[in-house]
Each structure stands twice: as C-alpha cells, then as structure tokens.
C-alpha positions in Angstrom: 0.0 0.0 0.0 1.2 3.3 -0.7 1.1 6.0 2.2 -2.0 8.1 0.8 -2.3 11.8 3.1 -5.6 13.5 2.6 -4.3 16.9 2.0 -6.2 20.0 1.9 -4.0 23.2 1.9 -5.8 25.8 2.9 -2.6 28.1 3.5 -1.7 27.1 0.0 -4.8 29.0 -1.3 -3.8 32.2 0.0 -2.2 34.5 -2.3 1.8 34.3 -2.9 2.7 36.8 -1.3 2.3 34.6 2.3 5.1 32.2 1.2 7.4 30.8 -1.2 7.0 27.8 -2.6 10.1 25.4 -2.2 10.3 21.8 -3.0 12.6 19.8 0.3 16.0 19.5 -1.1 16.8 15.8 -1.5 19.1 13.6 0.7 21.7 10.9 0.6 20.4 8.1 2.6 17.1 8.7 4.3 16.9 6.1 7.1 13.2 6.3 9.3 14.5 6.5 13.0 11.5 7.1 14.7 7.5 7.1 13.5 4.8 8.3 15.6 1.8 5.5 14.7 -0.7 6.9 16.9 -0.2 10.4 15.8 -0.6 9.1 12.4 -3.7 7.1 12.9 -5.3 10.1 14.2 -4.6 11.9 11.2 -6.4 9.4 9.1 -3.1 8.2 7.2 -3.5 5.6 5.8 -0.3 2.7 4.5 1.8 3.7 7.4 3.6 0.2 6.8 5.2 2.1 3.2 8.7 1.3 2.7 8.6 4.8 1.0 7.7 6.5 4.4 12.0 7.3 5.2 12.2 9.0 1.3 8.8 10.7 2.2 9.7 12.2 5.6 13.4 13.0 4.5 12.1 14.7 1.5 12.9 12.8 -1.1 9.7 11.6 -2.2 6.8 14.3 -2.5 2.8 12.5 -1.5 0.2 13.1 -3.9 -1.5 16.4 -2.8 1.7 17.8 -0.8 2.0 21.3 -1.7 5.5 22.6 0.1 5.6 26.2 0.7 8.2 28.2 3.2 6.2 30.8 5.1 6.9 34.3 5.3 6.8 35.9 8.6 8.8 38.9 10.9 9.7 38.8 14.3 10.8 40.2 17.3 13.9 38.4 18.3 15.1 38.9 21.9 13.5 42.3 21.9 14.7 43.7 18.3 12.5 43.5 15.2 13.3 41.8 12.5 11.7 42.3 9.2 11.5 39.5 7.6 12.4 35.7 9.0 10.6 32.9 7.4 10.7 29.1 7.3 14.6 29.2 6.8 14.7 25.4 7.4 11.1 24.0 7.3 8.8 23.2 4.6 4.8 23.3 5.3 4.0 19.9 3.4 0.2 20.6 3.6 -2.6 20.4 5.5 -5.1 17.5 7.1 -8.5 17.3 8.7 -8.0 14.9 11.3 -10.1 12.1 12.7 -11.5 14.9 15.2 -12.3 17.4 12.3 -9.6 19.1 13.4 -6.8 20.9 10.6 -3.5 20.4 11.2 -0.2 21.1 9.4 2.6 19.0 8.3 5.8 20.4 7.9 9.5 19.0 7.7 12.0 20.6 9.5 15.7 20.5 8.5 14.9 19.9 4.8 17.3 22.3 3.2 17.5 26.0 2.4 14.8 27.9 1.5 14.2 31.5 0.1 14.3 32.8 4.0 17.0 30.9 4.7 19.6 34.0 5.4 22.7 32.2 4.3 21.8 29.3 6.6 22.0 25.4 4.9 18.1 24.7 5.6 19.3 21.6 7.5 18.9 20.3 11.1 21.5 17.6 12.7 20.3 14.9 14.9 20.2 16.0 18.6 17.9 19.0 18.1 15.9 16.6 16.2 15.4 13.7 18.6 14.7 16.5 21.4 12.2 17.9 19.7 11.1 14.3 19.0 10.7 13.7 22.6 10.3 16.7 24.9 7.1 17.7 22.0 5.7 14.2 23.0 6.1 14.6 26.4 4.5 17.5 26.3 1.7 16.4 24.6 1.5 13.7 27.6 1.6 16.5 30.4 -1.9 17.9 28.6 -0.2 20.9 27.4 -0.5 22.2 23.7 2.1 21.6 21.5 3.3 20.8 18.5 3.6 17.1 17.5 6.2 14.7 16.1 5.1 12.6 13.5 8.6 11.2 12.0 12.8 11.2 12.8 14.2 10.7 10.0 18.0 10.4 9.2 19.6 11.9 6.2 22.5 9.7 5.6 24.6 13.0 5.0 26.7 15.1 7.4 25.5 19.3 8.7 28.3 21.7 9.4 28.0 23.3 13.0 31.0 22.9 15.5 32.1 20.1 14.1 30.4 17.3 11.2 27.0 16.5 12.5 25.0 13.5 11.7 21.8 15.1 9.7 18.4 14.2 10.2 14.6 15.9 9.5 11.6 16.2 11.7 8.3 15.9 10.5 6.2 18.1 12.8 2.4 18.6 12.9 0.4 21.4 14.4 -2.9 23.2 14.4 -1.5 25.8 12.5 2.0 28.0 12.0 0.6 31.0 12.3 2.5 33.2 14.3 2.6 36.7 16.2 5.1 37.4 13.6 3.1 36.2 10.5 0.9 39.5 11.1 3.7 41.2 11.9 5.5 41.4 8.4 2.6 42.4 7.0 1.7 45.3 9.2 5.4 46.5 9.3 5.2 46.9 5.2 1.8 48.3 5.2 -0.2 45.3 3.6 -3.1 46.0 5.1 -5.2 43.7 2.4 -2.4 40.8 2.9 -3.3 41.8 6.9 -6.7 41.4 6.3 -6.8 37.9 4.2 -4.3 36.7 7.4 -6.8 37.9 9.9 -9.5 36.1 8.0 -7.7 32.9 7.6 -6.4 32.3 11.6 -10.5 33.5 12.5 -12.2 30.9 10.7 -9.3 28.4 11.6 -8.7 29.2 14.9 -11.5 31.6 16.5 -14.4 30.9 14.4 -16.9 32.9 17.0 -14.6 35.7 17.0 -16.0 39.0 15.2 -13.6 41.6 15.4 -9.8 42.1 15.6 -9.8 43.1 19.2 -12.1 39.6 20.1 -9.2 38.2 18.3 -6.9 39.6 20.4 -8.6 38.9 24.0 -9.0 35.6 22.8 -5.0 34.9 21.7 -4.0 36.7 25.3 -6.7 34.4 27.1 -4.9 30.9 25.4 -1.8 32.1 25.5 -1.9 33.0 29.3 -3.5 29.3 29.9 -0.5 28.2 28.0 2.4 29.8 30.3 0.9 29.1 33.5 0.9 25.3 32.0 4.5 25.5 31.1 5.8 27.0 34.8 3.5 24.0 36.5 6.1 21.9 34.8 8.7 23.7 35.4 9.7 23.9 31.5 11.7 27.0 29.9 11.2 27.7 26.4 14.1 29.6 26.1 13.4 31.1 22.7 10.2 33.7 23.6 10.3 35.6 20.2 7.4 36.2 18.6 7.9 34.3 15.6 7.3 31.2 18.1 4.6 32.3 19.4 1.5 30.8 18.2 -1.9 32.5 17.5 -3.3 29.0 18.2 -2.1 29.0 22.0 0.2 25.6 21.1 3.8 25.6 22.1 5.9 26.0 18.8 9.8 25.4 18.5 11.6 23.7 20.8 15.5 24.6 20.1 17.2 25.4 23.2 14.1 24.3 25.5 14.9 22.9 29.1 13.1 22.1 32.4 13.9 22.7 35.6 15.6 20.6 38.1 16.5 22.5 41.0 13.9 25.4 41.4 15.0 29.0 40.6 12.6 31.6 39.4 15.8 33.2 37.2 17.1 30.1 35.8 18.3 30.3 32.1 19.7 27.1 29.8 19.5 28.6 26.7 23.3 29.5 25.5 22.0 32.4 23.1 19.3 34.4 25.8 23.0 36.0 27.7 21.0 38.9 29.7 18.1 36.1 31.0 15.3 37.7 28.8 13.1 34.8 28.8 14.6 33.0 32.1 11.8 30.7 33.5 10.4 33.4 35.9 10.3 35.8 33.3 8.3 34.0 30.6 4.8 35.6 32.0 6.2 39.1 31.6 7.6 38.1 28.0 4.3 36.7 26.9 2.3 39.7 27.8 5.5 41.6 25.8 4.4 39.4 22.8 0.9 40.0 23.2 1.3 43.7 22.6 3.8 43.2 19.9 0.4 41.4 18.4 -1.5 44.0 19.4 0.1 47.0 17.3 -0.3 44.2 14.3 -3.8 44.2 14.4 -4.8 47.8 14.8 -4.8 48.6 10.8 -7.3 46.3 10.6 -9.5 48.9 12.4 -11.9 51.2 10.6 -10.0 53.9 12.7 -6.3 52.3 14.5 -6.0 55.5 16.8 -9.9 55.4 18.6 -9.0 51.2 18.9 -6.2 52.1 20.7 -7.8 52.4 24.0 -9.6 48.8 23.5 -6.7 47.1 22.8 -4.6 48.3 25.8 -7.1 46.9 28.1 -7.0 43.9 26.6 -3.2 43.1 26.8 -3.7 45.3 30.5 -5.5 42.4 31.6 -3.3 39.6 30.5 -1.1 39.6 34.0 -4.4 39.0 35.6 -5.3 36.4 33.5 -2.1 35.1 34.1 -1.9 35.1 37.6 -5.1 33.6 38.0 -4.2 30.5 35.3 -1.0 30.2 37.5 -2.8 29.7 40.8 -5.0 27.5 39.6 -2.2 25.4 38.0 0.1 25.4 41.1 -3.4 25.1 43.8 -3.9 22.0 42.0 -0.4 20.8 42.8 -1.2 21.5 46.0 -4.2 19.2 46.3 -6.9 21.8 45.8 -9.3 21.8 43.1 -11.5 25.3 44.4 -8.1 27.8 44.9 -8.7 31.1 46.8 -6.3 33.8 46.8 -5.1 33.4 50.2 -3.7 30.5 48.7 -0.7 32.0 46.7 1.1 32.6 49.9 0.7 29.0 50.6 2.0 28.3 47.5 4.9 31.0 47.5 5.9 29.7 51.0 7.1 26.4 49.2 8.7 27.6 46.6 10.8 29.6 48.5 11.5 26.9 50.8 12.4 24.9 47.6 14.4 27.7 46.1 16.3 28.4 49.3 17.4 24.8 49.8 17.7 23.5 46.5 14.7 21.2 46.0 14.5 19.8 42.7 11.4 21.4 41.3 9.6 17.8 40.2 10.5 15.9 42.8 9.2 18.0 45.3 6.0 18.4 44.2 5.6 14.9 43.3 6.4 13.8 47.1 2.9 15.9 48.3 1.2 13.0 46.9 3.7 10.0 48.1 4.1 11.3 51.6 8.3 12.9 51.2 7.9 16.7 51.2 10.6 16.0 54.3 13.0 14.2 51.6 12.8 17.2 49.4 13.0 20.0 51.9 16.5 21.2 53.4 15.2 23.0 56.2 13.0 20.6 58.3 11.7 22.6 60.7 10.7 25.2 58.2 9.2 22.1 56.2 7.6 20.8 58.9 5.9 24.2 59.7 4.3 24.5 56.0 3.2 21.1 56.0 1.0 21.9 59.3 -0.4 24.7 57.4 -0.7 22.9 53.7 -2.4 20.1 56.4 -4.9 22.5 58.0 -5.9 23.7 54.4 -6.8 20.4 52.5 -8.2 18.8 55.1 -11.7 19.9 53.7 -10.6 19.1 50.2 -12.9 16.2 48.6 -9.4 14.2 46.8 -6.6 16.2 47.4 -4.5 12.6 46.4 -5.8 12.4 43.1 -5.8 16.6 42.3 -2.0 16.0 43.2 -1.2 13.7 41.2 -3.1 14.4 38.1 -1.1 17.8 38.5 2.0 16.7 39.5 4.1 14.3 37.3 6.3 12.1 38.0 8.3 12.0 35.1 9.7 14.9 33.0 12.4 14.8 29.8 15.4 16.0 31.9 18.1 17.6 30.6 20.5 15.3 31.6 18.4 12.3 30.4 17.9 13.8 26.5 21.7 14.3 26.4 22.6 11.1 27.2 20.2 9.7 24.3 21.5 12.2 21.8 25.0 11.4 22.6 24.0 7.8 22.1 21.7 8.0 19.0 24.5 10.0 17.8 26.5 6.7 18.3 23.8 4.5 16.6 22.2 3.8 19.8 18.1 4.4 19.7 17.3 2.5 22.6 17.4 5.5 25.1 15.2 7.3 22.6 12.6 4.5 22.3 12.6 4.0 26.2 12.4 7.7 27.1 9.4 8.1 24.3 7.4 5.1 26.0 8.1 6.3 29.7 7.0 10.3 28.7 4.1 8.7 27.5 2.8 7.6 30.8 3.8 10.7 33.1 1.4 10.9 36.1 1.8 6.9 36.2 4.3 5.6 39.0 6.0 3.3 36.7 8.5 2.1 39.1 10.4 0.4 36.7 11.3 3.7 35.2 12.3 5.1 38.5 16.1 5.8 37.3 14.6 8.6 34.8 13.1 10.5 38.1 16.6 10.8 39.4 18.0 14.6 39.3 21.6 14.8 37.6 24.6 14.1 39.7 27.2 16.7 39.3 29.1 15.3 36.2 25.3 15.0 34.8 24.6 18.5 34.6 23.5 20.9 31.1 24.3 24.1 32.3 23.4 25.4 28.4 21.1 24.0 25.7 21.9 25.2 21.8 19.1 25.4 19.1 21.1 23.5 17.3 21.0 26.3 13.7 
C-alpha cells in the first residue's frame, strides 16, 4: 500500500505573497529513525507500513496532494525587530483534517535551504531533532499544547555546526504555524489587504466565533496566558520567547534550546543564546504579555480607525497579567491538592517555593512527594518544612481528593536535561534505545512506573546541562 495523506492546503490557497513555494532538497540516505503511529492514525493516514515512508519524511519523495511552501513571517527576536524571517529550514507539506475534524499542518523541519534561509543550509543535525522528538511528545502527555512529532528521520549525510553532524529531518504537525510574527510582516510593510486575508484565515481556523480584531486579540492573550501558566506548573523554559514562536493557536511552537527545571530558581536560564536572561523561566509571564502587545500593534490597521481602537486594545493586553496570575494559581493550587483555589492560597503556595528555592529542591520531585508522603526528603530545612506542612495540612483537610488533584497535576516523570543528552549522545553513536525508552516512559507521566524510576533521578554533578543550543 502506498502512504495516501488527505491533504487539503488551505494556506496554500492564500495569495503568494504569504510564502514561497520550495520543493525539500533531497538527501543521501534517508533512514526512518522514529515514526509516531498513533499520531498518524489520528490523522487518518493511511499505508503507514510504506517502505517509501523514510524518502517521504526526508524529503525525497513528495505525496500526492503535498503542496511545500516556506512561510513568510517577521519577528521580534530577543527584543529587536526583525523584518523578515521565514521558514529558513522547514517546509509546510500541507494540510489535514483529522479524525476529530480538526486541521493540522505537516511540515519537515531541516529539509534544506529555502528563500528565507539567510545564508543558513536549511538543515537540522540529529540532537535538536530527537529533542524535539521527545520533549514535544512529552509535552503532549503533560496535557499541554504543543506541536507534534510525527517522524525522525536520518539523512544519511553530514551538517556543518562545530564540528560534522549526523543530519536528520523532523516531520512536525500542528494546528496551525501561524504566528505573532506572520501578522507582523505584513503590518510593518503596510499590507493592510495581505493583513486582512491573514486575519480572516487564523479566525475561521482558529476563532471561528470571534467578530472583530480586538475579540481576536482577548482571545489569543486568554490561550496564550492558559499556555504559560501550563509551562511553569512543569517547570519547563522555552528559552526562545520571540514572537515568531509564538502561536496564534495557544500551542507551544519550537523547541530549540528548551529545558526544564531541576532545581527550582525563578531566574534560571539554559539557553546558551538568551545571555542577559530575557526569557529566564520566571520571566516568561512578563515576555508573553510583551508578545501580546507586539500582536496588538499588528492588528490595529485592521480597524476602521487604529487610533480610537487604541484604548480597546490596551485593556485587553492590561488584563493579561491578571489572566495570568489567575491560570498560574489555579495550576500550582492543583499541585497542591486543591481543586476550588482562593487567593489566600498564593502565599501558601509561594511559602514552598521559597523553601524549595532556598534549599535546593529539585522542582519535580518536590511536588511529586505531596502525593507520596516525602515533602521532608525534598525539603533542606525541616523545621521550616515541617511548619508549612502543618499549614498545607490545616488547608486540605476539607478538600474532597486532594490525592488524586495531586497527582493528576503533578508528574512524576519529566524529559530532563540530563536524560535527553545522554540519548543524543547515544543516537549519535547509533544507539536508539534511550530514545525509544524515554518516548514510552514520557508517554505515561502521572503513572508511578517504578520500573522507570532511574529517569526520576536529578543529575549528579558530572550529569549537569548548564546550556542548551538550538542546534541552527
């Protein structure tokens, strides 16, 4: 059977000035590392068995119905605007309606230069590849919105960084790639028709009951607050904040020099390129409400008159720390056991993480042991411990499950840092079976899995990443 995708490329249909269109560049020795079958089921493919399936998710071999375009979009790249980006290493295959009715891109990542490519090869190496493999599916297991990995897929040919670099391409699927920066290009050159068609296009796709730009707006800042109080309940760091990976569908988009926490520090950093902390894990609800305004000044030509909408729209993104604040408490309430949060109980919760930050709790770990009885294994200072446990006591002792809130909240299983190194380094080697077991245990977070205990360890000294690369 031949793999058969039902494409339908909406984006396609827009006019050219949204993209370029690109065919993938083609590759020695395309070799299928890993292949996401569930994913793929959902999306109604069909002949996922094809021997044809490495040449199709390297690039060599183009489906019936694939139309590959590069997107055009601008940014806002820690803090300085860019004019024009674009897919300078990713090609949007086409679209799908899923098994759900739901749209969703597919797009290869790493298959060669592009139009946008800015001197760039268009080419991805291994480790960036297999992370985003894995830390995208774990996500996706946590119940937070993301981007998906359908396919790893070797290239048989070497990319240039520090040194020769075993190639490979992602094949990535999402609700859409529509970005804070794919309005921004078009408001920066004055496109206001090209503005329009864009605003059209992410309403019906994304916010069908949404009527006007600024509903638009207040509903973006509403999914995009949900999303970063998500990402700090599990302790993950983006590291890469721009807003050219920031989604107008609320799902988390790029993972390059992503990380998560292990000891808890509101100001820690991983990524080697974000030098003055910009988008530290503390710091990523101030940056988002940053980005939100960047999308903001996008959408204000649209208005019959930009300057009378201005006071609208600076409520909206004016309200976004609220919003924020009150996604994050009831996020980190439910790690506490308590499903009705009442704003008394951000003290509570601050309490602990101080505790935590002051004695060098590792951030999982810690929370995980309110449900399995070892907030004293966690906690330097016992007696300061044993004080906010009366209290935490006193407060969920009307709570109907506190147990189960806990650990539906609190997993016990993350993709450390130290953990996706190791199966790099040993993919890298010609290893996969790290990769395989780290995909099947992140698939299964909230589950004990005892078996699996060794990946809930923290890193011993020599384990360490003190930096994460995006890998360009």
């Amino acid at each position: 059977m031949v793999l058969h995708i039902p494409f339908d490329n909406s984006y396609a249909r827009l006019p050219r000035s949204f993209y370029a269109r690109q065919a993938p560049t083609r590759v020695a020795a395309p070799q299928l590392l890993g292949f996401n079958t569930a994913l793929a089921d959902e999306l109604g493919l069909q002949g996922t068995d094809d021997p044809l399936l490495a040449a199709i998710f390297a690039g060599n071999h183009l489906p019936e119905g694939a139309e590959p375009l590069a997107q055009l979009y601008a940014g806002h790249q820690f803090g300085g605007f860019s004019p024009q980006l674009g897919d300078g290493r990713a090609l949007l295959l086409g679209e799908v309606v899923d098994r759900n009715g739901l749209r969703r891109d597919i797009q290869l990542k790493g298959s060669g230069p592009t139009p946008f490519s800015r001197r760039g090869d268009g080419r991805a190496w291994l480790g960036p590849v297999l992370r985003e493999y894995v830390v995208s599916e774990a996500m996706h297991a946590l119940g937070i919105p993301t981007t998906r990995a359908l396919a790893a897929t070797a290239t048989g040919e070497e990319v240039l960084r520090e040194a020769p670099l075993p190639g490979a391409v992602l094949t990535r699927v999402a609700a859409s790639h529509i970005r804070v920066g794919s309005f921004q290009v078009f408001a920066a050159r004055g496109q206001t028709e090209e503005l329009r068609q864009l605003y059209d296009h992410t309403r019906a796709r994304h916010y069908p009951d949404c009527n006007t730009p600024a509903e638009l707006l207040a509903a973006v800042c509403e999914r995009q607050a949900q999303l970063v109080a998500q990402w700090l309940a599990v302790g993950f760091i983006h590291g890469v904040m721009n807003t050219d990976n920031c989604t107008l569908s609320g799902e988390t988009l790029d993972y390059g020099p992503c990380a998560f926490l292990d000891l808890y520090h509101p100001d820690t950093v991983f990524s080697s390129i974000d030098r003055n902390g910009r988008y530290a894990y503390a710091a990523q609800a101030d940056v988002i409400v940053w980005n939100m305004a960047q999308l903001a000044s996008a959408l204000l030509p649209l208005e019959e008159d930009p300057e009378a909408a201005v006071p609208e729209f600076t409520r909206i993104v004016h309200a976004m720390p609220d919003l924020l604040r009150g996604a994050w408490l009831t996020r980190f309430a439910a790690k506490l056991g308590i499903s009705a949060p009442r704003p008394e109980d951000a003290a509570l919760i601050g309490d602990l993480l101080a505790l935590m930050q002051r004695g060098g709790s590792d951030f999982t770990n810690t929370f995980r042991a309110l449900a399995e009885g070892g907030l004293q294994d966690q906690i330097t200072d016992r007696d300061a411990a044993r004080d906010w446990d009366t209290r935490w006591q006193a407060r969920i002792a009307a709570e109907p499950e506190p147990e189960a809130v806990m650990r539906r909240a609190n997993p016990a299983f993350i993709p450390r840092n130290h953990r996706i190194e190791q199966m790099i380094a040993a993919a890298v080697e010609g290893d996969l079976r790290p990769f395989h077991h780290l995909n099947a245990v992140l698939a299964r977070p909230y589950d004990d899995q005892p078996e699996a205990a060794e990946l809930r360890r923290p890193p011993l000294p020599d384990e360490v990443v003190p930096a994460t690369f995006c890998g360009t």
